[in-house]
Phi, psi and omega in degrees: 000135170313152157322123144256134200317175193256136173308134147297146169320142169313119132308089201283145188053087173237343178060044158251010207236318184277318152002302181263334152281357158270330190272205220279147157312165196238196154268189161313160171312100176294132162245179159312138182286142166278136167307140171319327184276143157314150201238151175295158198261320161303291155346257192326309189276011149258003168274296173348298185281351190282275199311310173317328192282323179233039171275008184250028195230117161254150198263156175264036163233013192220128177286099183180125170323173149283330171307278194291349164306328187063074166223339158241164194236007149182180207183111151253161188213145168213155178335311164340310189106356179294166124239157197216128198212112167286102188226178179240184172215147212282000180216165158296317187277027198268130185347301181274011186310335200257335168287260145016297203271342180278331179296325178287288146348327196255337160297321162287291177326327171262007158333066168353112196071008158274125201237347150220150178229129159248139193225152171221130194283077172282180174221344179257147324257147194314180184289132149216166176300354152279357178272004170254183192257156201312310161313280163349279189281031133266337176290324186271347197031066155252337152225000000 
């Protein structure tokens, strides 16, 4: 069984935070997209438990999970147990980029009835403050 990962620390004055409070409102949230297929009742509540794992993961330059930051961007699952997670990071340049996506992965892995975790570091298309969710920008006092 894996180590379990460490949250990394807030950066305080990282200006990612002011960042988001420059720029323009956004629209509603994009969340993860559901797979076309109906997902099996095993599925779904190991996808549940995927997403719970990774409301405890915060990013270190924003105080907010990642889920509601609108940092991944799908979350698959088969009967297996396997997953697969499509996530961004909120810049190219971000302090943990090289870091970040083994934490997520290793986080997912101890998901009880996860049986491989895969996490893949996309860039297309970037991150913007519309992809988080409404708790989030009340949390951020962004609306």
């Amino acid at each position: 069984m894996p180590d379990e990962p460490r949250n990394l620390p807030v950066l305080n004055n990282s200006g990612k935070l002011d960042e988001l409070r420059a720029q323009p409102a956004a629209p509603a949230p994009a969340r993860p997209a559901e797979p076309d297929e109906a997902l099996s009742p095993r599925q779904q509540q190991l996808r549940d438990n995927v997403i719970a794992a990774l409301q405890a993961i915060f990013d270190p330059e924003i105080p907010v999970n990642i889920y509601d930051l609108g940092l991944i961007y799908s979350i698959d699952i088969t009967e297996a147990g396997e997953a697969s997670v499509k996530m961004t990071l909120t810049a190219p340049g971000c302090p943990v980029a090289a870091t970040f996506p083994v934490e997520v992965q290793r986080k997912i892995a101890a998901v009880e009835g996860i049986t491989r975790a895969t996490v893949e570091l996309v860039w297309d298309p970037p991150w913007t403050r519309d992809r988080m969710s409404e708790s989030a920008m009340l949390e951020l006092g962004l609306i």
